[in-house]
C-alpha positions in Angstrom: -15.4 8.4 19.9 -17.4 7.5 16.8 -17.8 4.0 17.5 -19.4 3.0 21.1 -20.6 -0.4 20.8 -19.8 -3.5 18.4 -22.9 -3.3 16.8 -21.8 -0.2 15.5 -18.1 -1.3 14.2 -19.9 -4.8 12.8 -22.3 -2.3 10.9 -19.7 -0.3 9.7 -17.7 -3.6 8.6 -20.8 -4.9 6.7 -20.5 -7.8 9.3 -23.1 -9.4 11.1 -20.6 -11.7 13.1 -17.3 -11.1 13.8 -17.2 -14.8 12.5 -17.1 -12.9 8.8 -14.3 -10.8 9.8 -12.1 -10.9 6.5 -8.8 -10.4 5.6 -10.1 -7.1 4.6 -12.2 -6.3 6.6 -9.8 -6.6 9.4 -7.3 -4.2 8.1 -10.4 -1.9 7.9 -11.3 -2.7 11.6 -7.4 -1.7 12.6 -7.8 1.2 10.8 -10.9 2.2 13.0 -9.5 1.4 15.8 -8.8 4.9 17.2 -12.3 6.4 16.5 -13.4 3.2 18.8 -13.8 3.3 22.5 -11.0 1.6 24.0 -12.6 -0.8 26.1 -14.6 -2.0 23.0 -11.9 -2.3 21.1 -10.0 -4.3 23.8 -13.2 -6.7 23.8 -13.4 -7.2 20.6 -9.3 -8.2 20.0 -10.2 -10.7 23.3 -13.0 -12.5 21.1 -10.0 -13.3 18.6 -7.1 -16.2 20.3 -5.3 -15.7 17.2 -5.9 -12.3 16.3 -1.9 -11.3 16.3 -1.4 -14.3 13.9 -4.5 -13.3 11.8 -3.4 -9.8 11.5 0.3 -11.1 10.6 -1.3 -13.0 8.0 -3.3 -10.0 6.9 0.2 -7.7 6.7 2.3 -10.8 4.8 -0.6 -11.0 2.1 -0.9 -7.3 1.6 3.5 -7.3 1.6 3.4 -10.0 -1.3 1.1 -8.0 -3.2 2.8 -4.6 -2.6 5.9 -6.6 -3.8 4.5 -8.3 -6.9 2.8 -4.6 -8.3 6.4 -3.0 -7.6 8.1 -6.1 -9.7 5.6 -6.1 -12.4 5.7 -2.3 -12.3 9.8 -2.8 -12.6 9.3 -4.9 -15.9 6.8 -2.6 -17.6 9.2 0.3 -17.3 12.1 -1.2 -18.5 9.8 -2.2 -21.6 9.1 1.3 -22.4 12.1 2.2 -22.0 13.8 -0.3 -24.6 10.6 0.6 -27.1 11.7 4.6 -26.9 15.2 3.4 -27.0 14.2 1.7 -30.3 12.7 4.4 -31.6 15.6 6.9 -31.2 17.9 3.9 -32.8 15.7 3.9 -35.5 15.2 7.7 -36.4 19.2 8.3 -35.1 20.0 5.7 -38.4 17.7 7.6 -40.4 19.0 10.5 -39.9 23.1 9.2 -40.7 21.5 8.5 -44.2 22.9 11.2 -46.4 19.9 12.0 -49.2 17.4 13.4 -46.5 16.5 17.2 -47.2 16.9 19.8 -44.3 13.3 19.0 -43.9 13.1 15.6 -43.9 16.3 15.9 -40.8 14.0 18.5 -38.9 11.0 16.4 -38.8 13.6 13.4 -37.5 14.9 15.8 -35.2 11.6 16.9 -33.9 10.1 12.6 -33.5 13.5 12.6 -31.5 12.6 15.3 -29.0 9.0 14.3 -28.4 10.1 10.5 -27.5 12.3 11.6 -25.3 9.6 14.7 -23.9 7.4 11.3 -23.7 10.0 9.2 -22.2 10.3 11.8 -19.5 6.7 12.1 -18.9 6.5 8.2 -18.5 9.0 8.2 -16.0 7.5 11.1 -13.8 4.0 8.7 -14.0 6.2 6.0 -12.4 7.8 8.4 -9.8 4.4 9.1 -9.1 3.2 5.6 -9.0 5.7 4.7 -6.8 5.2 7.3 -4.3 1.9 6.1 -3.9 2.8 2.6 -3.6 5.2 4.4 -0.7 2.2 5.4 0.9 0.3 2.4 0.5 3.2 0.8 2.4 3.5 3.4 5.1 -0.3 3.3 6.0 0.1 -0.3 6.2 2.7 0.0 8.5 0.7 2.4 10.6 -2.0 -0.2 10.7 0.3 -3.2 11.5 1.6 -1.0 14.3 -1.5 0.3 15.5 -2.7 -3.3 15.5 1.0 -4.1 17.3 -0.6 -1.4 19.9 -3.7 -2.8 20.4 -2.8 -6.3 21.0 -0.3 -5.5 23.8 -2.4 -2.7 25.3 -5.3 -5.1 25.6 -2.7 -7.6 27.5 -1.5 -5.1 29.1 -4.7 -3.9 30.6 -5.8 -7.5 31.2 -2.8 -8.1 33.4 -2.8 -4.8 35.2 -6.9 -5.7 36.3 -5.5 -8.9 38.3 -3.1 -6.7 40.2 -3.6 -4.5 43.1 -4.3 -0.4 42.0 -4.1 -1.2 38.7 -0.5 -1.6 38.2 1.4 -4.2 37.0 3.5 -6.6 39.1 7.3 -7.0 38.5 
């Protein structure tokens, strides 16, 4: 375990209380949670009533921000691609003009084919973007669940200490 007291975790928060436990700093602690010892951990979620509700909070805030970069994401894209749409309107009305020289067609030609080379290479950034936002969300998930974990393993362990061998009662 890398973490054996709460002195340690609070130092590795940047916290001096767990009074200054943040939003973000809470979604760090979940995320340390399995290099803690579990007893630790378990009395540190006990110093928190509310810590289900706080980490809910904590998962909602980081939701309505994943959503708001995927919707603003969403609008930027379909921007781009009425501009290169544009563009290929333009230089397709160009070239229907019938005094252009086989030159002045190639070069049309050629402003055609890199918008839509660039258009392509736009749209693989945004594949890519979006697979990270994909991650973003699945770690997130991992840390709500871990946090899911934590909660009811500390209950869990508190209510198997008041029955007899350690087990729970039915």
């Amino acid at each position: 375990m890398k973490y054996k007291d709460e002195d340690e975790i609070k130092r590795a928060l940047g916290i001096d209380s767990w009074r200054h436990l943040s939003k973000d700093k809470m979604v760090r602690f979940v995320a340390m949670m399995p290099d803690m010892d579990t007893e630790v951990a378990l009395k540190i979620v006990e110093q928190f009533p509310t810590f289900k509700d706080f980490a809910q909070n904590v998962v909602d805030a980081m939701k309505k921000a994943h959503e708001s970069t995927l919707s603003a994401n969403k609008e930027s894209q379909e921007y781009v691609h009425r501009a290169y749409q544009d563009l290929r309107d333009t230089l397709r009305s160009e070239l229907a003009k019938g005094d252009l020289t086989w030159e002045q067609r190639r070069e049309l030609i050629e402003k055609m084919q890199e918008a839509v080379r660039e258009e392509s290479q736009k749209d693989s950034e945004n594949k890519r973007f979006l697979d990270g936002a994909l991650n973003k969300v699945l770690i997130l998930g991992g840390a709500a669940l871990a946090l899911g974990v934590a909660f009811v393993g500390g209950r869990v362990m508190a209510e198997s200490k008041g029955s007899p061998e350690g087990t729970l009662e039915a």
